[in-house]
PyMOL Python script that loads the backbone (N, CA, C, O; Angstrom):
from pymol import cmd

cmd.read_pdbstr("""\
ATOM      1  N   UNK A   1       0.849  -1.159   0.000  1.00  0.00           N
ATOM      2  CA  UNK A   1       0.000   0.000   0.000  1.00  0.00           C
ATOM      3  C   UNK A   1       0.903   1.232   0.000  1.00  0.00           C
ATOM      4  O   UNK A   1       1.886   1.248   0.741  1.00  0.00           O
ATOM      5  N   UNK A   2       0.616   2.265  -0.797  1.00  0.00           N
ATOM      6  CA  UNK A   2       1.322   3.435  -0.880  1.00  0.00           C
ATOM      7  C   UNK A   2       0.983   4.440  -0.092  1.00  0.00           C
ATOM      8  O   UNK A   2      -0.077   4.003   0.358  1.00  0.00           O
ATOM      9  N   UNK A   3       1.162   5.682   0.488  1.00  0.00           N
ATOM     10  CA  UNK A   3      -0.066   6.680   1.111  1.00  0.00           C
ATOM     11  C   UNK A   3       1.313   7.636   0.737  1.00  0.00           C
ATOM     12  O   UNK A   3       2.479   7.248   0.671  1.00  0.00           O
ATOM     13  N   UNK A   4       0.720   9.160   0.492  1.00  0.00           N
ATOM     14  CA  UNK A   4       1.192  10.503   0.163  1.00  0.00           C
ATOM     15  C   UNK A   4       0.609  11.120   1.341  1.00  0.00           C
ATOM     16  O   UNK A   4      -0.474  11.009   1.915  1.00  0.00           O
ATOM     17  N   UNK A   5       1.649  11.796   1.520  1.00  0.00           N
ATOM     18  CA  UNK A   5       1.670  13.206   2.611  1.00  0.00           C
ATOM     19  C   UNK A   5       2.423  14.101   2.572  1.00  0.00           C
ATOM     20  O   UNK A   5       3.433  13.988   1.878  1.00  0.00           O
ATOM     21  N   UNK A   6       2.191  15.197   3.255  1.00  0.00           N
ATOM     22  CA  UNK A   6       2.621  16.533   2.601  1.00  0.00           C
ATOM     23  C   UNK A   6       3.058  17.110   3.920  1.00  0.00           C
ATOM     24  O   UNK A   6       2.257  17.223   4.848  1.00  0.00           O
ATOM     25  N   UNK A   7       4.614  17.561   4.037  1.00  0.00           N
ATOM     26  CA  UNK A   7       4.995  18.083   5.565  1.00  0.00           C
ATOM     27  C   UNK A   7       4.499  19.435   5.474  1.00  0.00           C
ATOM     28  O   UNK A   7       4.606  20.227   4.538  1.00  0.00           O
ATOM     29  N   UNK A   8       3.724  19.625   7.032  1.00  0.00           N
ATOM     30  CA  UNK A   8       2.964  20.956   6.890  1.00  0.00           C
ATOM     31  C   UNK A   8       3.606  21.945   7.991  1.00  0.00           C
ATOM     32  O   UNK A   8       3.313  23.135   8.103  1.00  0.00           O
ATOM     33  N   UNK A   9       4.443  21.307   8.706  1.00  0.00           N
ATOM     34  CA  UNK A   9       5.406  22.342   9.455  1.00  0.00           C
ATOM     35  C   UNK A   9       7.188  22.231   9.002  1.00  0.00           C
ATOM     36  O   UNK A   9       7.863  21.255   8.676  1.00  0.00           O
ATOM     37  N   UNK A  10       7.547  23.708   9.158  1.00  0.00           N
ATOM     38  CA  UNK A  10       9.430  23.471   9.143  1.00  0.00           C
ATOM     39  C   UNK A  10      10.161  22.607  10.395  1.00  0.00           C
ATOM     40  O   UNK A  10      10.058  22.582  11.622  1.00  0.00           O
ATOM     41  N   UNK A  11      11.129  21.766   9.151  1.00  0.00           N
ATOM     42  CA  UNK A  11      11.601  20.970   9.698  1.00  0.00           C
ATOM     43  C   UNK A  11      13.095  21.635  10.241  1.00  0.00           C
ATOM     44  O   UNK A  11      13.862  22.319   9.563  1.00  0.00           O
ATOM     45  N   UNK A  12      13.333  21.047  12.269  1.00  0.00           N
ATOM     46  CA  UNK A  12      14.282  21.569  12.281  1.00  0.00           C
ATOM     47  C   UNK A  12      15.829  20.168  12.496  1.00  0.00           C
ATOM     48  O   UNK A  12      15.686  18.963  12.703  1.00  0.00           O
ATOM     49  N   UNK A  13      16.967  20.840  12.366  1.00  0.00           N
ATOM     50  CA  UNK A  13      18.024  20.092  12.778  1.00  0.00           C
ATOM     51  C   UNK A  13      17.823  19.334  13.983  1.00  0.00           C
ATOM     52  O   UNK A  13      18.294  18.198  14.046  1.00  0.00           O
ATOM     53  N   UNK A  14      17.219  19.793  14.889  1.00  0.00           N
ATOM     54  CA  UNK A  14      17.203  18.519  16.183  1.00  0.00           C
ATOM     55  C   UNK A  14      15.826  18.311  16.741  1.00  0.00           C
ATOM     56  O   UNK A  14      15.514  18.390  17.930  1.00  0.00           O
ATOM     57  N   UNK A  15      14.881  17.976  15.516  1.00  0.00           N
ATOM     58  CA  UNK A  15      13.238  17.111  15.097  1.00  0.00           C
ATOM     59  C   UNK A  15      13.498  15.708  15.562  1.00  0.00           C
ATOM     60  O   UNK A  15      14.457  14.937  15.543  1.00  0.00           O
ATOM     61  N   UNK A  16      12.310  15.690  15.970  1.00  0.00           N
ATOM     62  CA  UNK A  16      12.500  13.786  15.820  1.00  0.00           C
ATOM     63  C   UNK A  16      11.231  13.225  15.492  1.00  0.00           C
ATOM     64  O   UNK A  16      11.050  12.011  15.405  1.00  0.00           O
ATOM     65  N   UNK A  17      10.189  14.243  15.276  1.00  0.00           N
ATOM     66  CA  UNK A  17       9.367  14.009  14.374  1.00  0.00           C
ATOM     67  C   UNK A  17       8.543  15.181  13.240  1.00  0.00           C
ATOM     68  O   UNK A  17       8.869  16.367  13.180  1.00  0.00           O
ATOM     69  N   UNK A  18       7.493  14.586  12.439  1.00  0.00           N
ATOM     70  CA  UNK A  18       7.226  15.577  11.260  1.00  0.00           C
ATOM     71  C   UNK A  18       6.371  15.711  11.260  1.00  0.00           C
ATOM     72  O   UNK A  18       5.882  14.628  11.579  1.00  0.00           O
ATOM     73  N   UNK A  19       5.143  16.826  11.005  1.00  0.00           N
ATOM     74  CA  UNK A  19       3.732  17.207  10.987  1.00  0.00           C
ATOM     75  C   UNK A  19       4.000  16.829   9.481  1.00  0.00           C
ATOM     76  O   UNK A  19       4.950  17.059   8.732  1.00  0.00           O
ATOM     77  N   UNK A  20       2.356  15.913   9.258  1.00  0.00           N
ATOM     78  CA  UNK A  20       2.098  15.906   7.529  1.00  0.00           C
ATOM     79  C   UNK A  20       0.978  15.491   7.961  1.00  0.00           C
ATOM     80  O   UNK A  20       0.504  15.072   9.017  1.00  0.00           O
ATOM     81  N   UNK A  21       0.455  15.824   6.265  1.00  0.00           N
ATOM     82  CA  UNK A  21      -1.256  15.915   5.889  1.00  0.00           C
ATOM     83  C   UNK A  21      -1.387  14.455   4.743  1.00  0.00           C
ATOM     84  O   UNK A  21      -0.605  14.555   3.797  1.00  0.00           O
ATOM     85  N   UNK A  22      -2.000  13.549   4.737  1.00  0.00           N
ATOM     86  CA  UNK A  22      -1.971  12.385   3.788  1.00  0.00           C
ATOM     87  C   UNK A  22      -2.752  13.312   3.141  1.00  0.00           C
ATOM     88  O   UNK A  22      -3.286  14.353   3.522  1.00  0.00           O
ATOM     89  N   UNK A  23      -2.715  12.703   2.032  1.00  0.00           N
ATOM     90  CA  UNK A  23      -3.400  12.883   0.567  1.00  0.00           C
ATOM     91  C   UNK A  23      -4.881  12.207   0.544  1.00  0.00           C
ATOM     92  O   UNK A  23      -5.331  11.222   1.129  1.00  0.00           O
ATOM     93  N   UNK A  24      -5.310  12.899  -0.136  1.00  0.00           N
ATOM     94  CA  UNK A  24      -7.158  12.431  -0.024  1.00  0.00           C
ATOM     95  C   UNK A  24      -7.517  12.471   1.461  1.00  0.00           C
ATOM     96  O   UNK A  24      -8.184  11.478   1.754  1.00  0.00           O
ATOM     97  N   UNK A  25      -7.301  13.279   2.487  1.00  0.00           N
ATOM     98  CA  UNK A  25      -8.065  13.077   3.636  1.00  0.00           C
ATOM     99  C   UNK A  25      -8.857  14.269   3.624  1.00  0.00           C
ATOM    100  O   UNK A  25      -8.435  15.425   3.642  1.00  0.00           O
ATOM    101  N   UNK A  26     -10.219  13.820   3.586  1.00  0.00           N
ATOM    102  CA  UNK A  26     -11.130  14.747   3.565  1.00  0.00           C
ATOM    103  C   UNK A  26     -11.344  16.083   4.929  1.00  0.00           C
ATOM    104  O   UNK A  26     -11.690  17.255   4.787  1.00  0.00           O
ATOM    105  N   UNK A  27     -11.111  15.597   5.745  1.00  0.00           N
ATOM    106  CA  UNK A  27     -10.875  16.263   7.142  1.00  0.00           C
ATOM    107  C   UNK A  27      -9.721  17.002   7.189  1.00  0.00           C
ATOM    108  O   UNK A  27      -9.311  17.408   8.277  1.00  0.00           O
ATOM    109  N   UNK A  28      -9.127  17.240   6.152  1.00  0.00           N
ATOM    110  CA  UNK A  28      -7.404  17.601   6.325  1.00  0.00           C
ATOM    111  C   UNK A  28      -6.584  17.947   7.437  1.00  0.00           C
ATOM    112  O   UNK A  28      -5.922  18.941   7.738  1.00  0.00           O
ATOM    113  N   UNK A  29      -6.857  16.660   8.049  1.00  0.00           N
ATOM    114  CA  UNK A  29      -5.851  16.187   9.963  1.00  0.00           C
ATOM    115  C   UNK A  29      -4.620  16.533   9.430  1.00  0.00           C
ATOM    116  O   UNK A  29      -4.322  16.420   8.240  1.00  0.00           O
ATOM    117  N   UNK A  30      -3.781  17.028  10.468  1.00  0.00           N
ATOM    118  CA  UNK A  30      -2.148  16.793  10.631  1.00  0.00           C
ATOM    119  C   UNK A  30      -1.874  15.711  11.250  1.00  0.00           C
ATOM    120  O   UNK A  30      -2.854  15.151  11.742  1.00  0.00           O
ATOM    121  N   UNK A  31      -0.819  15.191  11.407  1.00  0.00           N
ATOM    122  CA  UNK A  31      -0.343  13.271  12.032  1.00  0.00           C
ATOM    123  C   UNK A  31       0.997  14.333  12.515  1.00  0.00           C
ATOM    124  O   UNK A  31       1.487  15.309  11.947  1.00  0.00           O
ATOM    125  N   UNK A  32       1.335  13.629  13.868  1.00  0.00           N
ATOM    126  CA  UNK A  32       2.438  13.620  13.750  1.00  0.00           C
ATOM    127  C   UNK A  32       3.615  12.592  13.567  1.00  0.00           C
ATOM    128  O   UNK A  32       3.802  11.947  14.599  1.00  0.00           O
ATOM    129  N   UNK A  33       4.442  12.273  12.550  1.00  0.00           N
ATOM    130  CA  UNK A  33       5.046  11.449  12.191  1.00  0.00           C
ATOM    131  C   UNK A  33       6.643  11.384  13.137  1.00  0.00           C
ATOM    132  O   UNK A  33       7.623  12.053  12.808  1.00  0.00           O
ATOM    133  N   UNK A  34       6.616  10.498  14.257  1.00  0.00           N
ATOM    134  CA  UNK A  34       8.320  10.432  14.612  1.00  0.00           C
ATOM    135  C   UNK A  34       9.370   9.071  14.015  1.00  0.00           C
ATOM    136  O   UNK A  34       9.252   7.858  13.845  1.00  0.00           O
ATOM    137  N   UNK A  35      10.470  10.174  13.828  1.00  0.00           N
ATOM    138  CA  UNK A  35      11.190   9.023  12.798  1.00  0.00           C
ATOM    139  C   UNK A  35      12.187   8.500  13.773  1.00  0.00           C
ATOM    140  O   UNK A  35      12.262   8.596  14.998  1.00  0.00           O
ATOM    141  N   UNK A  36      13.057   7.818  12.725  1.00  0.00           N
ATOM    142  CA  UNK A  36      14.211   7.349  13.567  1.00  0.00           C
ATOM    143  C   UNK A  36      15.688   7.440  12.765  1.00  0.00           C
ATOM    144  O   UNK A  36      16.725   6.795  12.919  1.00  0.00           O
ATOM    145  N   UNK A  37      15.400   8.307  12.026  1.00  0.00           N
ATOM    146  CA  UNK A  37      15.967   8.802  10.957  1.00  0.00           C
ATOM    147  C   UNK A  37      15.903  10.556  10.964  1.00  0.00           C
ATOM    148  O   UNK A  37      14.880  11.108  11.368  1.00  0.00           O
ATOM    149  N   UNK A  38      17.252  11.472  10.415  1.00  0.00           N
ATOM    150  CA  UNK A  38      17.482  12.436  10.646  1.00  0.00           C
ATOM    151  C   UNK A  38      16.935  13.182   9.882  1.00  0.00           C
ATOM    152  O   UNK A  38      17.738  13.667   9.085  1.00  0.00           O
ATOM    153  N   UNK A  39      15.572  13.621   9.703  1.00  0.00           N
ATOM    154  CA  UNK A  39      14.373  14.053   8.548  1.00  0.00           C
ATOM    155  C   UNK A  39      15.574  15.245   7.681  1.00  0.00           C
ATOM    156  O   UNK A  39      15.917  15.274   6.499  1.00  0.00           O
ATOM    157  N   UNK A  40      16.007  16.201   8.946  1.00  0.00           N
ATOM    158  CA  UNK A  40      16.602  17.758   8.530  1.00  0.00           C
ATOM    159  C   UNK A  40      18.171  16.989   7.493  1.00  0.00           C
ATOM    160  O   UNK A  40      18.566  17.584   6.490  1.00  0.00           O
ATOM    161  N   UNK A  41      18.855  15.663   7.971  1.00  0.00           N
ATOM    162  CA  UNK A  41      19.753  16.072   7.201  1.00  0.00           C
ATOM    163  C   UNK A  41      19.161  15.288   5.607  1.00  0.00           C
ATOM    164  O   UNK A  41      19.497  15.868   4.574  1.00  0.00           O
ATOM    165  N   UNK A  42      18.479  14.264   5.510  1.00  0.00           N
ATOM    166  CA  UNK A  42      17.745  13.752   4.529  1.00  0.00           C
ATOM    167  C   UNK A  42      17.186  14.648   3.218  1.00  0.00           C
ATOM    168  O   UNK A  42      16.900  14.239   2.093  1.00  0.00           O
ATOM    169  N   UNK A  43      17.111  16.504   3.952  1.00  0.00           N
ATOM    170  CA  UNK A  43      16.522  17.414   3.246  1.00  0.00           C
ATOM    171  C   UNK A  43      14.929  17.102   3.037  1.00  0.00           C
ATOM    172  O   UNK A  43      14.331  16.945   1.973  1.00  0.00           O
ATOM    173  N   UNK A  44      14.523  17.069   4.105  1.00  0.00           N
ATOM    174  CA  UNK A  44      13.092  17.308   3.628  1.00  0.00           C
ATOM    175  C   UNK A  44      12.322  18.313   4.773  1.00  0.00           C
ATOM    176  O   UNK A  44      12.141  18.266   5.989  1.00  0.00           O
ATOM    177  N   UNK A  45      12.009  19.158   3.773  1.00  0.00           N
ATOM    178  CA  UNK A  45      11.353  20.707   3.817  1.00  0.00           C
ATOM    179  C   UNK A  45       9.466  20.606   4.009  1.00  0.00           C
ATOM    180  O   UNK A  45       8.711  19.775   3.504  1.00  0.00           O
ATOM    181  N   UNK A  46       9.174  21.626   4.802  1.00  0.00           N
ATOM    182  CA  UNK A  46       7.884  22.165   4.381  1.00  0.00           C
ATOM    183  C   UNK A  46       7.588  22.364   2.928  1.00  0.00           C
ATOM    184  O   UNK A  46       8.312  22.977   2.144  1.00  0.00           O
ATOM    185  N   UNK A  47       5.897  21.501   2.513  1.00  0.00           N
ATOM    186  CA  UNK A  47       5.792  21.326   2.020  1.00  0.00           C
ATOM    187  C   UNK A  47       5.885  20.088   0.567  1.00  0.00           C
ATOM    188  O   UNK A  47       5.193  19.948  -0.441  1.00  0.00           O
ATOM    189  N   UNK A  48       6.998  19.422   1.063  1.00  0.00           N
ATOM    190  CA  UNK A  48       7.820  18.295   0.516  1.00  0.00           C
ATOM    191  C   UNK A  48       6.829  17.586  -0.255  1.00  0.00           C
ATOM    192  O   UNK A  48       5.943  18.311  -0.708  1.00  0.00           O
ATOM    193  N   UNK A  49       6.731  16.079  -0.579  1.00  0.00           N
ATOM    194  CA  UNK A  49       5.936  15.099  -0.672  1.00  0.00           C
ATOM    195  C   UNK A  49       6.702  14.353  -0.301  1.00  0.00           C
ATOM    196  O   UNK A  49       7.910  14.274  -0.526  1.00  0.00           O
ATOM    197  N   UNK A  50       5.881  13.607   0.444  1.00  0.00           N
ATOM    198  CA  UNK A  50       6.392  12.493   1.038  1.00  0.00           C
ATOM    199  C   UNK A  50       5.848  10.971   0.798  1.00  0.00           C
ATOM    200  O   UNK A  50       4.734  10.801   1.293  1.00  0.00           O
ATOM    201  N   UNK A  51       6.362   9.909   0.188  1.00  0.00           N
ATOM    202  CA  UNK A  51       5.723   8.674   0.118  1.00  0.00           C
ATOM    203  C   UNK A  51       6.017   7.470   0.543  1.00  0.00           C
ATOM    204  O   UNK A  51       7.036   6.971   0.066  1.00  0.00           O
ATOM    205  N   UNK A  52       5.226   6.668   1.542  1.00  0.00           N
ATOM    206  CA  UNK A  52       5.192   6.254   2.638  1.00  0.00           C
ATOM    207  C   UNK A  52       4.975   4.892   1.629  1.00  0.00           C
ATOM    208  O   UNK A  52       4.034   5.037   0.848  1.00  0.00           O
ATOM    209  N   UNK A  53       5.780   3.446   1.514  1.00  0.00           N
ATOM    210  CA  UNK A  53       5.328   2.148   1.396  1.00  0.00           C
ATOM    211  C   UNK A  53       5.001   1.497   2.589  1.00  0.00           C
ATOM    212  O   UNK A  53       5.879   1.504   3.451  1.00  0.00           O
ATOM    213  N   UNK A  54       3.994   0.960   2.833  1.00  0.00           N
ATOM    214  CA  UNK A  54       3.438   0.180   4.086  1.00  0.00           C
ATOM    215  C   UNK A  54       2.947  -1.132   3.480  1.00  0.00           C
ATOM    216  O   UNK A  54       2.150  -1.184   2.543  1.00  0.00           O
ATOM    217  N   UNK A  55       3.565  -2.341   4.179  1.00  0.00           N
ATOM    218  CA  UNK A  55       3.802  -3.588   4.508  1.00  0.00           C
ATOM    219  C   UNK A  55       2.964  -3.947   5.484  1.00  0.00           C
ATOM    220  O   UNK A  55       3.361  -3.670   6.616  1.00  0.00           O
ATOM    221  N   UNK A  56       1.487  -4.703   5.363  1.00  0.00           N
ATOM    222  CA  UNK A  56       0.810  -5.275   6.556  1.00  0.00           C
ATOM    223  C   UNK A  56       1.171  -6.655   6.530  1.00  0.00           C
ATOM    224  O   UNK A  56       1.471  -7.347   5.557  1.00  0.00           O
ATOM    225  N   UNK A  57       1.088  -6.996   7.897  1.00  0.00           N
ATOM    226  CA  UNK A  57       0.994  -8.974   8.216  1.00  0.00           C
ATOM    227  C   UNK A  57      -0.077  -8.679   8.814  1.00  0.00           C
ATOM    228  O   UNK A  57      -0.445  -7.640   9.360  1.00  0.00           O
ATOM    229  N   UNK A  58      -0.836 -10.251   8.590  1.00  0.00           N
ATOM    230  CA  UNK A  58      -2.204 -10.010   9.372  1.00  0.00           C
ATOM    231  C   UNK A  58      -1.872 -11.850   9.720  1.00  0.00           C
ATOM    232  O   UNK A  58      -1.263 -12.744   9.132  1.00  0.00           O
ATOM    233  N   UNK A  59      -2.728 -11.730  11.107  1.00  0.00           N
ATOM    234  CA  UNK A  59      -2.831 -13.120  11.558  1.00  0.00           C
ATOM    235  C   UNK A  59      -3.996 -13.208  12.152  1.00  0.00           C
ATOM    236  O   UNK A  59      -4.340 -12.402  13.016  1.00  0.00           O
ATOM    237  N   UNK A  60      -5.093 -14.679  11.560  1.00  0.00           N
ATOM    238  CA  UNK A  60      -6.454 -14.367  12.078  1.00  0.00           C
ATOM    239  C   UNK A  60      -6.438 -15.849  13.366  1.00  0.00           C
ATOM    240  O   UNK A  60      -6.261 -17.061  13.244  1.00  0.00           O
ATOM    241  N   UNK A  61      -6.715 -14.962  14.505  1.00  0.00           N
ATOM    242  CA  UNK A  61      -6.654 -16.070  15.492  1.00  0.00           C
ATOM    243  C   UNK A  61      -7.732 -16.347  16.107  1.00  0.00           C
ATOM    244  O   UNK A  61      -8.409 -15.474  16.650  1.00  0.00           O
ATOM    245  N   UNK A  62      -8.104 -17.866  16.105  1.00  0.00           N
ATOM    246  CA  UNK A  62      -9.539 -18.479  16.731  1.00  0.00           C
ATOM    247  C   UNK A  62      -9.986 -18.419  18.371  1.00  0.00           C
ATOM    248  O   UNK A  62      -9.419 -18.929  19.336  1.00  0.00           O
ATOM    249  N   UNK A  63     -11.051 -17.712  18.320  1.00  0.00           N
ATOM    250  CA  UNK A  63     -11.999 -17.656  19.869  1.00  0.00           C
ATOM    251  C   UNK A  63     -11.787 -18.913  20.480  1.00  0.00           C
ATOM    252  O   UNK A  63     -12.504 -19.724  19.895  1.00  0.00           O
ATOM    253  N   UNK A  64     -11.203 -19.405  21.293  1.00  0.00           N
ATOM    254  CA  UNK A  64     -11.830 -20.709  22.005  1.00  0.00           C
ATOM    255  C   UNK A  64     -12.867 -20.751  22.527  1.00  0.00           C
ATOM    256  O   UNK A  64     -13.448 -21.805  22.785  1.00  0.00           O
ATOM    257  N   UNK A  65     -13.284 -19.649  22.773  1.00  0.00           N
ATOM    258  CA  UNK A  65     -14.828 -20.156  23.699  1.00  0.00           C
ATOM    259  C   UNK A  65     -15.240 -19.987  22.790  1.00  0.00           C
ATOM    260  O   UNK A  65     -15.590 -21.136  22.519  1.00  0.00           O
ATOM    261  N   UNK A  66     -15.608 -19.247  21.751  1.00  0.00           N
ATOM    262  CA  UNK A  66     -16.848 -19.381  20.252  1.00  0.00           C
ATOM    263  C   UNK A  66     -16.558 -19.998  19.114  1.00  0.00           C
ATOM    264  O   UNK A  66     -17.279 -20.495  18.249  1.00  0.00           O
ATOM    265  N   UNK A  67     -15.342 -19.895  19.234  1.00  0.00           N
ATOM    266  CA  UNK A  67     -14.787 -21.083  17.525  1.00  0.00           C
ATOM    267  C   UNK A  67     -14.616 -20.069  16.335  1.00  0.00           C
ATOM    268  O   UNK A  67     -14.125 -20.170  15.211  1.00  0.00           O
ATOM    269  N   UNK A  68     -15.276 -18.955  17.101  1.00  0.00           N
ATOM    270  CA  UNK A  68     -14.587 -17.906  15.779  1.00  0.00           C
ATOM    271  C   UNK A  68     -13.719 -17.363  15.662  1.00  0.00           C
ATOM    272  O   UNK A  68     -13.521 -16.730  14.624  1.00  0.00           O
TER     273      UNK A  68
END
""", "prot")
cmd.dss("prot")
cmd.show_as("cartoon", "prot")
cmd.util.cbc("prot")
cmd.orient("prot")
């Protein structure tokens, strides 16, 4: 799954996380995003685009008391 977001505050040298807006959100929320990675030396600015690949695992595990 892909998702776009857009940093909506300046990023500084000692951040450890990023305000952004995803793409298509009708409500246009800010997230705050913390990395683990040095956003300021990476160069990414207010305004940027940003694109996020996300990797789900899913595991479906059975009720013992209902069997579902």
């Amino acid at each position: 799954m892909k998702l776009k977001a857009t940093i909506r505050e300046e990023i500084h040298p000692d951040d450890k996380s990023a305000i952004v807006e995803f793409h298509g959100d009708e409500n246009k929320r800010h997230f705050e995003l913390h990395c683990t990675f040095d956003q300021y030396q990476q160069r990414l600015r207010k305004w940027d685009t940003w694109e996020f690949k996300i990797r789900l695992e899913l595991e479906i595990f059975t009720d013992p008391k209902t069997g579902g």
